[in-house]
CHARMM internal coordinates of N, CA and C (Angstrom, degrees):
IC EDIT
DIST 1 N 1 CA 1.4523
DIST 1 CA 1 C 1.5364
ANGL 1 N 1 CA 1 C 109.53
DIST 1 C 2 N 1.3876
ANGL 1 CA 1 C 2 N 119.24
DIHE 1 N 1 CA 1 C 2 N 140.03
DIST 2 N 2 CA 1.4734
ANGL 1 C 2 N 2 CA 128.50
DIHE 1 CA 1 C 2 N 2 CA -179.11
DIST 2 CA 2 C 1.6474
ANGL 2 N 2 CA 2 C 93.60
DIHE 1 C 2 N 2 CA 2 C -70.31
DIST 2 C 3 N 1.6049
ANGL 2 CA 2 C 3 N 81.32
DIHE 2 N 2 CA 2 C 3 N 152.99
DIST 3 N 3 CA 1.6306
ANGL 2 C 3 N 3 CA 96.38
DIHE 2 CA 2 C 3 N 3 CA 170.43
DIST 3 CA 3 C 1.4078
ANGL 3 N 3 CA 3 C 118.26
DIHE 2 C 3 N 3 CA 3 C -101.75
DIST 3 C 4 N 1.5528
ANGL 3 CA 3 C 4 N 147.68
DIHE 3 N 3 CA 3 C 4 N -165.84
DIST 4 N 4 CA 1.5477
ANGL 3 C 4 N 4 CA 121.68
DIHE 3 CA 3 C 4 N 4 CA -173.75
DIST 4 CA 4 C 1.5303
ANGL 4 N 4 CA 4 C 118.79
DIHE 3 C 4 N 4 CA 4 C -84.39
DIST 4 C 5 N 1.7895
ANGL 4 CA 4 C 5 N 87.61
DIHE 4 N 4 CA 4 C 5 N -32.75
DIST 5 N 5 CA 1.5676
ANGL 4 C 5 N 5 CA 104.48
DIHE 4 CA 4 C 5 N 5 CA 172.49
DIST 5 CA 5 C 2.1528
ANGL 5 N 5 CA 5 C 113.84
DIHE 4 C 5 N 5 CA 5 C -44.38
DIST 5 C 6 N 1.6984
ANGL 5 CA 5 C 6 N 102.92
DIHE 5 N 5 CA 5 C 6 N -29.64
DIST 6 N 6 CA 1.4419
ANGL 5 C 6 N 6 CA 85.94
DIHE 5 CA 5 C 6 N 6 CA -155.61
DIST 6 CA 6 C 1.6025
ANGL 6 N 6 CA 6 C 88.34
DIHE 5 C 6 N 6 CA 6 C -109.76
DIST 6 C 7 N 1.1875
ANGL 6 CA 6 C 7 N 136.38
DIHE 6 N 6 CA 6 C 7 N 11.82
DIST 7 N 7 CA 1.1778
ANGL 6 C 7 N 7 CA 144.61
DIHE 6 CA 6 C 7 N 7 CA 149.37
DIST 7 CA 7 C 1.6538
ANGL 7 N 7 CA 7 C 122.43
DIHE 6 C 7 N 7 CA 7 C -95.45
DIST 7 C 8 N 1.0317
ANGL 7 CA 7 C 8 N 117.87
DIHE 7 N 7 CA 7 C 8 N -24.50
DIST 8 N 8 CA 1.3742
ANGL 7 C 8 N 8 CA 120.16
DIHE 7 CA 7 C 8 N 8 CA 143.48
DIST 8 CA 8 C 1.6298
ANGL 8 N 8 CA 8 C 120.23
DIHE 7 C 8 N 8 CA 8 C -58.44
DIST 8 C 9 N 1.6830
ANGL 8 CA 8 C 9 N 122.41
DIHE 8 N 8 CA 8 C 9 N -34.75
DIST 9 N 9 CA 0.9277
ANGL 8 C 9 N 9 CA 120.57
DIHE 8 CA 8 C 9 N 9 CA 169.34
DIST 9 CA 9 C 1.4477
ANGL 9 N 9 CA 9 C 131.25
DIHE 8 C 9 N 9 CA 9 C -82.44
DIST 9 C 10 N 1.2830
ANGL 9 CA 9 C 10 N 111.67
DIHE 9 N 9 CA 9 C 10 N -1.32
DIST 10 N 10 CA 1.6242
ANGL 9 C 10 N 10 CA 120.32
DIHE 9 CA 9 C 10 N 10 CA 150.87
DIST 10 CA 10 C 1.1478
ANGL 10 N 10 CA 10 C 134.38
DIHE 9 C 10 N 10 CA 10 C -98.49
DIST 10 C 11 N 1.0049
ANGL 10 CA 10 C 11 N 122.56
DIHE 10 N 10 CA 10 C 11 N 0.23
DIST 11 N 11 CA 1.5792
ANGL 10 C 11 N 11 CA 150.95
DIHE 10 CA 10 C 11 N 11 CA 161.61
DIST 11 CA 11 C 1.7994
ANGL 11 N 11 CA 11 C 102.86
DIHE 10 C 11 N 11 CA 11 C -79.61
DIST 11 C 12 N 1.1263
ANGL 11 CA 11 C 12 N 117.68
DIHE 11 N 11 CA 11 C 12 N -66.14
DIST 12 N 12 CA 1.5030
ANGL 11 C 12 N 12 CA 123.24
DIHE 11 CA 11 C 12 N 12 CA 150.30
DIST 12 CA 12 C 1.7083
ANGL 12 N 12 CA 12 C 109.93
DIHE 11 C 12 N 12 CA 12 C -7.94
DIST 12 C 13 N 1.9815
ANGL 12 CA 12 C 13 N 96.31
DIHE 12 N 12 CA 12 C 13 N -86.42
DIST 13 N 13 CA 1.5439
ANGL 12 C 13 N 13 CA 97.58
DIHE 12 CA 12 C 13 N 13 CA -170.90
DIST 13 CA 13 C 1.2435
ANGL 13 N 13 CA 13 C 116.40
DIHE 12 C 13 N 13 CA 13 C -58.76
DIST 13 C 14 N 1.3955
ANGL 13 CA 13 C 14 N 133.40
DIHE 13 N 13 CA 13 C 14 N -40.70
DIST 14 N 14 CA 1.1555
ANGL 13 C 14 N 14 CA 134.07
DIHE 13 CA 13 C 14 N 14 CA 170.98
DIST 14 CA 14 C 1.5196
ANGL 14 N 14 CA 14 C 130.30
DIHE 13 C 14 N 14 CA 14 C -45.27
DIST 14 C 15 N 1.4128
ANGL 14 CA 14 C 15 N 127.77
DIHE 14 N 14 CA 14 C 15 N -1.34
DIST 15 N 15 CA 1.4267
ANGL 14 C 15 N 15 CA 158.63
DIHE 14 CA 14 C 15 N 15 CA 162.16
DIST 15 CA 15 C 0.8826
ANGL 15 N 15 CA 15 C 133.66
DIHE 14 C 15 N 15 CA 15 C -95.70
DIST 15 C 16 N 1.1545
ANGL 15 CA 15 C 16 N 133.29
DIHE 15 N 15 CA 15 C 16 N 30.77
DIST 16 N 16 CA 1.7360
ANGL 15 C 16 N 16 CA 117.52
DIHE 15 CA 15 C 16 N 16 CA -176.12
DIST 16 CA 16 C 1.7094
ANGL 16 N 16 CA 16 C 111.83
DIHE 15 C 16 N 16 CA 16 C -36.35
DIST 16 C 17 N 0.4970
ANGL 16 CA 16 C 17 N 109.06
DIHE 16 N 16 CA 16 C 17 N -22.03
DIST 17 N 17 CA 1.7284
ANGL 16 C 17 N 17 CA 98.22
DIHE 16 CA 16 C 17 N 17 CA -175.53
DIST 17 CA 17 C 1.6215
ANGL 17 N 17 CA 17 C 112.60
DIHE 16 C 17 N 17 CA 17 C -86.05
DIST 17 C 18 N 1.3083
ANGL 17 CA 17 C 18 N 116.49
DIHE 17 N 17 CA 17 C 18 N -41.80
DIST 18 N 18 CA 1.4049
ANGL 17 C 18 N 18 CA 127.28
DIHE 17 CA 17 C 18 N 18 CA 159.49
DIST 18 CA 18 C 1.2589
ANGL 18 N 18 CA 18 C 118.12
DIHE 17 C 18 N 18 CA 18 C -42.13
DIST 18 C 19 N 1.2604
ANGL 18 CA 18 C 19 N 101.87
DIHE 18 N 18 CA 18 C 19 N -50.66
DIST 19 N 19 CA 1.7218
ANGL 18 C 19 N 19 CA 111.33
DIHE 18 CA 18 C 19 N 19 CA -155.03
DIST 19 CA 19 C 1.7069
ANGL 19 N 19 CA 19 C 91.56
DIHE 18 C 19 N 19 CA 19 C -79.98
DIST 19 C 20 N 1.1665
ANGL 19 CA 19 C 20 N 117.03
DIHE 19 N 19 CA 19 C 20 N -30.27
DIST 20 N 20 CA 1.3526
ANGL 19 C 20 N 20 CA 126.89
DIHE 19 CA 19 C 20 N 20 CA -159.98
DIST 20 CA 20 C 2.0725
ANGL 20 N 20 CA 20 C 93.02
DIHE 19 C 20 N 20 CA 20 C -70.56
DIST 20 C 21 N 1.4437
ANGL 20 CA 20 C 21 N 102.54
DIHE 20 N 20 CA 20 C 21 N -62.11
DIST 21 N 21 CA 1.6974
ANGL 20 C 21 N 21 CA 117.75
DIHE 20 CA 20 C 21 N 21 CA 159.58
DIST 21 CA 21 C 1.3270
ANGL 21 N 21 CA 21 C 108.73
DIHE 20 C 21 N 21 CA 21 C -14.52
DIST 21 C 22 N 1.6220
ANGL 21 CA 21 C 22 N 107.53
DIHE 21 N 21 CA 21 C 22 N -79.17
DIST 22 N 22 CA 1.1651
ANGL 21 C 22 N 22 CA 111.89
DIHE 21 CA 21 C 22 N 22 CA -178.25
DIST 22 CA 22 C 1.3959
ANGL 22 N 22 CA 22 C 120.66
DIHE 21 C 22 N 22 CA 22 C -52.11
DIST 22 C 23 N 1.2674
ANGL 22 CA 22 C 23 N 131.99
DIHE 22 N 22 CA 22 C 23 N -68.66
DIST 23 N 23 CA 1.0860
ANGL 22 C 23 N 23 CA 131.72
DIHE 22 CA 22 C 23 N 23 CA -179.68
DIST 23 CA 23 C 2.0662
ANGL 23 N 23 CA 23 C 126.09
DIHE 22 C 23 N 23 CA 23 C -37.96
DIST 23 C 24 N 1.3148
ANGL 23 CA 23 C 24 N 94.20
DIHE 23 N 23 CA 23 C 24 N -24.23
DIST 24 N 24 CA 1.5860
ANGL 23 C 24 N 24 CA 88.79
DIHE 23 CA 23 C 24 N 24 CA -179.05
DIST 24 CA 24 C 1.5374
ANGL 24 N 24 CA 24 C 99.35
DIHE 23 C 24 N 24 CA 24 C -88.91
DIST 24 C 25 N 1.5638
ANGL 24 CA 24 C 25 N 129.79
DIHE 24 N 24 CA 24 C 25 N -12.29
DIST 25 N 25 CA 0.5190
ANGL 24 C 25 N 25 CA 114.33
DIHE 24 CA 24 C 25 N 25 CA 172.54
DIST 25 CA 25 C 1.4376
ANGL 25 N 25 CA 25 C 150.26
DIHE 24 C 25 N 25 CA 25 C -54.15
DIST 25 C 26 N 2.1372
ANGL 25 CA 25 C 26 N 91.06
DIHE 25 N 25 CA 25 C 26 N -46.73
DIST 26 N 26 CA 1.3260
ANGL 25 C 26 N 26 CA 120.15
DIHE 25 CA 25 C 26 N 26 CA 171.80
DIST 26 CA 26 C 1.4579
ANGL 26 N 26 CA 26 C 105.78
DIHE 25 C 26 N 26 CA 26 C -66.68
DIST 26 C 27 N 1.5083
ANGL 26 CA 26 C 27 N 116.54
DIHE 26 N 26 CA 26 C 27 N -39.52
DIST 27 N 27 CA 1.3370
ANGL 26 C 27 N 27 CA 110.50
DIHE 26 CA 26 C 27 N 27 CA 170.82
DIST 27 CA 27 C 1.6339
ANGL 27 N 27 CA 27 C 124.69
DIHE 26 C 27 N 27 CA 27 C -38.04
DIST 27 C 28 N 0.9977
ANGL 27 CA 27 C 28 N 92.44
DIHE 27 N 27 CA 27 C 28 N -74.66
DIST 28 N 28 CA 1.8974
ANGL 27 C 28 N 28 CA 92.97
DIHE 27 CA 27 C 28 N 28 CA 173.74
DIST 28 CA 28 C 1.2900
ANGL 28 N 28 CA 28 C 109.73
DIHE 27 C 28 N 28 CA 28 C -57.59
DIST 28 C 29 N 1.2016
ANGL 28 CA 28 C 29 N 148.58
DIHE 28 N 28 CA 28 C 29 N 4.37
DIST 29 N 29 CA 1.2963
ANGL 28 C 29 N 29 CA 141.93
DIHE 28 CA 28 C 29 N 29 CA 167.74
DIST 29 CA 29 C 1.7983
ANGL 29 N 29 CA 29 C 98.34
DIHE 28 C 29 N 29 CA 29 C 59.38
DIST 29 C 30 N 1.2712
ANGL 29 CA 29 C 30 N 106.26
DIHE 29 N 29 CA 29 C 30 N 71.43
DIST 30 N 30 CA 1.8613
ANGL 29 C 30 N 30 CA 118.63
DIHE 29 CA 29 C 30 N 30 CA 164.24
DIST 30 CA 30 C 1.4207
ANGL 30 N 30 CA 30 C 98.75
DIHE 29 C 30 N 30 CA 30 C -133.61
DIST 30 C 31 N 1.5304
ANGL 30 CA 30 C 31 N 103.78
DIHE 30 N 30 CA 30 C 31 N 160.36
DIST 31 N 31 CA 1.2697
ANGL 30 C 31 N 31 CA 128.33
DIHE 30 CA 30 C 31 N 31 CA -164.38
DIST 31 CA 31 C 1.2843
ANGL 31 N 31 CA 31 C 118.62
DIHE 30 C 31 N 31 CA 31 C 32.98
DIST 31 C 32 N 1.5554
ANGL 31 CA 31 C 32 N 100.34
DIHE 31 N 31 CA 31 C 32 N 175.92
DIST 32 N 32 CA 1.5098
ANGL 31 C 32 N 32 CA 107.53
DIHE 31 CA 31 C 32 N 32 CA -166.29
DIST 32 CA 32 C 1.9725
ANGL 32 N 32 CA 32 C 116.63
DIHE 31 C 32 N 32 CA 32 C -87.69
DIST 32 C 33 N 1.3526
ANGL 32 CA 32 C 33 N 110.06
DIHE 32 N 32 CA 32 C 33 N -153.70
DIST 33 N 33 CA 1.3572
ANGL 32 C 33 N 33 CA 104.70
DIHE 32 CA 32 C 33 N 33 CA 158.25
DIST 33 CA 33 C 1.7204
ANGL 33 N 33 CA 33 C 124.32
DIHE 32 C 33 N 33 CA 33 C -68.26
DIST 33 C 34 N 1.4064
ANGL 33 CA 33 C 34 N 106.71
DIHE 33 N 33 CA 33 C 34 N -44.29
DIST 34 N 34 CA 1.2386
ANGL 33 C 34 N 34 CA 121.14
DIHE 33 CA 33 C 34 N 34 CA 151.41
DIST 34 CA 34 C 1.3514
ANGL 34 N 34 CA 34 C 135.44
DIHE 33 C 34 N 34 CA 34 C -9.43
DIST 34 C 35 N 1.4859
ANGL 34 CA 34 C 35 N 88.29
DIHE 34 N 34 CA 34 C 35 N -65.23
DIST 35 N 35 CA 1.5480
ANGL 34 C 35 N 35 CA 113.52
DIHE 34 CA 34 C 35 N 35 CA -168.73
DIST 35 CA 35 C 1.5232
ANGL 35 N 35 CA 35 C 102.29
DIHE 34 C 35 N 35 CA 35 C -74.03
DIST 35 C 36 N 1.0860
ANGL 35 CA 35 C 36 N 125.44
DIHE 35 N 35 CA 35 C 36 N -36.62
DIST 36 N 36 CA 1.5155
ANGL 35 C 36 N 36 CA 130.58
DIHE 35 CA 35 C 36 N 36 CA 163.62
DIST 36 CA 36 C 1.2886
ANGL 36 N 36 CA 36 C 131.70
DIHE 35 C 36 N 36 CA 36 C -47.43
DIST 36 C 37 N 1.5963
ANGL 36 CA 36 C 37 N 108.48
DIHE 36 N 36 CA 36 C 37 N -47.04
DIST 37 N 37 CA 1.2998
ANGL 36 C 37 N 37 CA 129.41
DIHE 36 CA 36 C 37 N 37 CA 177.02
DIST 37 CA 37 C 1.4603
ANGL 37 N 37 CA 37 C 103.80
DIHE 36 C 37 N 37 CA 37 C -78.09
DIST 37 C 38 N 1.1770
ANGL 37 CA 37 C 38 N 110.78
DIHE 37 N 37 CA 37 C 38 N -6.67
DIST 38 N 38 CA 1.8597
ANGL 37 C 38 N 38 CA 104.93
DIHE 37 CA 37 C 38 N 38 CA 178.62
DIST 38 CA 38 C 1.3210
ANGL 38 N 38 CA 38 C 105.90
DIHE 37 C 38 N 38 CA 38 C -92.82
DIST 38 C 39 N 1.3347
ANGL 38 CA 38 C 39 N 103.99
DIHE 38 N 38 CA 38 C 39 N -38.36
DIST 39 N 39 CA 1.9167
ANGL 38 C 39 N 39 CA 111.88
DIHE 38 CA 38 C 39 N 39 CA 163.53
DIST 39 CA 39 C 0.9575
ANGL 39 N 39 CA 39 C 153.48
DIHE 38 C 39 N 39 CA 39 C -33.30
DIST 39 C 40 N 1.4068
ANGL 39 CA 39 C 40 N 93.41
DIHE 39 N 39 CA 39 C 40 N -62.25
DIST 40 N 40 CA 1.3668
ANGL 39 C 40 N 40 CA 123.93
DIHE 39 CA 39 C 40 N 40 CA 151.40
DIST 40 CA 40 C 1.3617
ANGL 40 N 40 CA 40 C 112.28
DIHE 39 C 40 N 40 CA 40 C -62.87
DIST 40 C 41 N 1.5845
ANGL 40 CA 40 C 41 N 136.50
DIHE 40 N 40 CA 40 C 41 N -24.77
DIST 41 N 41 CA 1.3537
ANGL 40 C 41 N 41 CA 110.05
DIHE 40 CA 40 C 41 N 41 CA -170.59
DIST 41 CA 41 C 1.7745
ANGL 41 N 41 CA 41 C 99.55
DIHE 40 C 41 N 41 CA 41 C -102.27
DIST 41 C 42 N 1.3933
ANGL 41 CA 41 C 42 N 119.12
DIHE 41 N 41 CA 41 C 42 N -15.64
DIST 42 N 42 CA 1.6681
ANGL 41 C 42 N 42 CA 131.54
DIHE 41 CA 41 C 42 N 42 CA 162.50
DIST 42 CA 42 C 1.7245
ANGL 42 N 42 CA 42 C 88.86
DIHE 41 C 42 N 42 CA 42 C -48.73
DIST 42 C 43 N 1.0853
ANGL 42 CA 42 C 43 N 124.76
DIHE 42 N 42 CA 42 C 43 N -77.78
DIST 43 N 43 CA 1.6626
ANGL 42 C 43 N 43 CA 124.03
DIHE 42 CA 42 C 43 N 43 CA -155.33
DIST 43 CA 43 C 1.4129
ANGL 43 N 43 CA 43 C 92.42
DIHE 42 C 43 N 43 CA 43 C -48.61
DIST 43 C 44 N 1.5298
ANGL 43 CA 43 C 44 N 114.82
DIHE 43 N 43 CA 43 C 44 N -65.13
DIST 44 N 44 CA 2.4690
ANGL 43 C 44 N 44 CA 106.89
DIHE 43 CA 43 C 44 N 44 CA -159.59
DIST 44 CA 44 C 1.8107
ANGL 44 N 44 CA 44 C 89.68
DIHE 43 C 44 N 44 CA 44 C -58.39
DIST 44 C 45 N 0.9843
ANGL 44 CA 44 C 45 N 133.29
DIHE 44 N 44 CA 44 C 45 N -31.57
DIST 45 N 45 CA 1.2266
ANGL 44 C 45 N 45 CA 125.48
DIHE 44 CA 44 C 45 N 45 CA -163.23
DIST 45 CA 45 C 1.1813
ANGL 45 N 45 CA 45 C 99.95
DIHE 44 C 45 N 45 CA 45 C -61.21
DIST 45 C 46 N 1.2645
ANGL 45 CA 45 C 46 N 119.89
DIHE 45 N 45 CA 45 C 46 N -70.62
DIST 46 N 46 CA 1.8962
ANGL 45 C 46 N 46 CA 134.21
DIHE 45 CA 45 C 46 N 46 CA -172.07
DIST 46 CA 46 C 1.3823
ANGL 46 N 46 CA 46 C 107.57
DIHE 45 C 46 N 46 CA 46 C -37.00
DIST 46 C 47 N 1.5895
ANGL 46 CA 46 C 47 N 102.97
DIHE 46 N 46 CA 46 C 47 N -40.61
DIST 47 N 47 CA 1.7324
ANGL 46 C 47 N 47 CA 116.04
DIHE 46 CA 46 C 47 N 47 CA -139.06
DIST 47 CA 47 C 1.8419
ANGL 47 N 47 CA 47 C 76.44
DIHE 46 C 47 N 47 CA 47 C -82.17
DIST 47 C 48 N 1.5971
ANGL 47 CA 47 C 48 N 109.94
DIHE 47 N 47 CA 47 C 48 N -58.66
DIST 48 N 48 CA 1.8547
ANGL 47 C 48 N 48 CA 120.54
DIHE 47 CA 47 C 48 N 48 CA -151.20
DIST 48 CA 48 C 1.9752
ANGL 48 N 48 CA 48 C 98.62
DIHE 47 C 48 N 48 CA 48 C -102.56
DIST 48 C 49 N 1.0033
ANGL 48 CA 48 C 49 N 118.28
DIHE 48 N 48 CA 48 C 49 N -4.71
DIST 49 N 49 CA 1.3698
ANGL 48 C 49 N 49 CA 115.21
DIHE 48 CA 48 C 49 N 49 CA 168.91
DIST 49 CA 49 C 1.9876
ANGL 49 N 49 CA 49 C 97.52
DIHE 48 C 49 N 49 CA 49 C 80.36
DIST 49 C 50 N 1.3671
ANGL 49 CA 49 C 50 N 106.65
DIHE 49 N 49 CA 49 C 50 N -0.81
DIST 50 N 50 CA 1.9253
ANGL 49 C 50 N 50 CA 111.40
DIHE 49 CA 49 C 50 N 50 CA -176.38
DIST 50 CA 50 C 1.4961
ANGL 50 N 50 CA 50 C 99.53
DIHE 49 C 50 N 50 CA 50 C -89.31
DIST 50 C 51 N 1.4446
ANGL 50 CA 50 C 51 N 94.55
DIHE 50 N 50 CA 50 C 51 N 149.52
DIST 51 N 51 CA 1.8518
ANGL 50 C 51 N 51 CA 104.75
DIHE 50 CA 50 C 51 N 51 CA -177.26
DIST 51 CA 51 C 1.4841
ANGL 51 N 51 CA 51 C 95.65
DIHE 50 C 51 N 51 CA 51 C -76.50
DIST 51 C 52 N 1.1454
ANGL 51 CA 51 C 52 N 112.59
DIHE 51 N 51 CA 51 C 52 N -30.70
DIST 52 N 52 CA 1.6895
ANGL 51 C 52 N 52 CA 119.28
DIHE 51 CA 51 C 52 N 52 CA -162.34
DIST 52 CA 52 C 1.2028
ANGL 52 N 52 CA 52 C 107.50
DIHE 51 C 52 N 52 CA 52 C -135.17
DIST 52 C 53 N 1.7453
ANGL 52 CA 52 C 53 N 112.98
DIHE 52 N 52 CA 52 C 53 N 151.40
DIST 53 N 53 CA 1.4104
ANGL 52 C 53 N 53 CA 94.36
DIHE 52 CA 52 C 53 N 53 CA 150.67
DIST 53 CA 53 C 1.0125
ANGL 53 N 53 CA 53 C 145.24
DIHE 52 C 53 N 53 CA 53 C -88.49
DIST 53 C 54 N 1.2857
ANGL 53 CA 53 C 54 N 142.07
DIHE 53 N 53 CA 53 C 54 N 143.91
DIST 54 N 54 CA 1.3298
ANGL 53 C 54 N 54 CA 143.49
DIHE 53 CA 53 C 54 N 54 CA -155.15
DIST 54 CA 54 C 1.6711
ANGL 54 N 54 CA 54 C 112.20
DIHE 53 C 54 N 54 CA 54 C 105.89
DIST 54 C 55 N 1.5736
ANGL 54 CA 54 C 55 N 98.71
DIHE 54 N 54 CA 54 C 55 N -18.73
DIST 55 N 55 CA 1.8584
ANGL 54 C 55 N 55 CA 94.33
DIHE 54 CA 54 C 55 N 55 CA -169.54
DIST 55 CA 55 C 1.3451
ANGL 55 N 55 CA 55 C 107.63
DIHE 54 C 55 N 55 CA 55 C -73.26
DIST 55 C 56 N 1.5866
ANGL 55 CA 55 C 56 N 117.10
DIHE 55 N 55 CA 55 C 56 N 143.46
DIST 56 N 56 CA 1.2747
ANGL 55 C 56 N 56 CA 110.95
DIHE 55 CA 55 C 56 N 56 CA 155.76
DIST 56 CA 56 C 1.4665
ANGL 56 N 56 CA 56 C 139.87
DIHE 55 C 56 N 56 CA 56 C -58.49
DIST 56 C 57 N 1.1430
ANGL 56 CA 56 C 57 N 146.28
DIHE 56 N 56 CA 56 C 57 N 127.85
DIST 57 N 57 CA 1.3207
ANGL 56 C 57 N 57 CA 155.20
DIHE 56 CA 56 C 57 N 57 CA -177.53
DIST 57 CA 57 C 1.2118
ANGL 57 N 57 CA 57 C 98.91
DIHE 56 C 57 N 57 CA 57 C -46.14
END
COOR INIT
IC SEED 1 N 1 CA 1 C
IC BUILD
């Protein structure tokens, strides 16, 4: 079974525009780890309408 990290990370590829988000983010060096993981869960949310991943619809 996937863990959230590697289902978060297909949710990721499946975005270019997200991933793109994210990435300038880390670029400039803002927010924390946190702040990433909130990112990432703003993008599956938008994309799948789930608070989380793994949640049911």
């Amino acid at each position: 079974m996937k863990d959230i990290y590697e289902k978060r990370w297909e949710y990721i590829k499946s975005d270019p525009e997200g991933a793109r988000a994210l990435l300038l983010l880390l670029k400039h060096g803002k927010g924390s780890p946190n702040d990433f993981d909130t990112m990432v869960d703003r993008i599956i949310e938008s994309r799948t309408g789930k608070k989380k991943v793994g949640e049911e619809k």
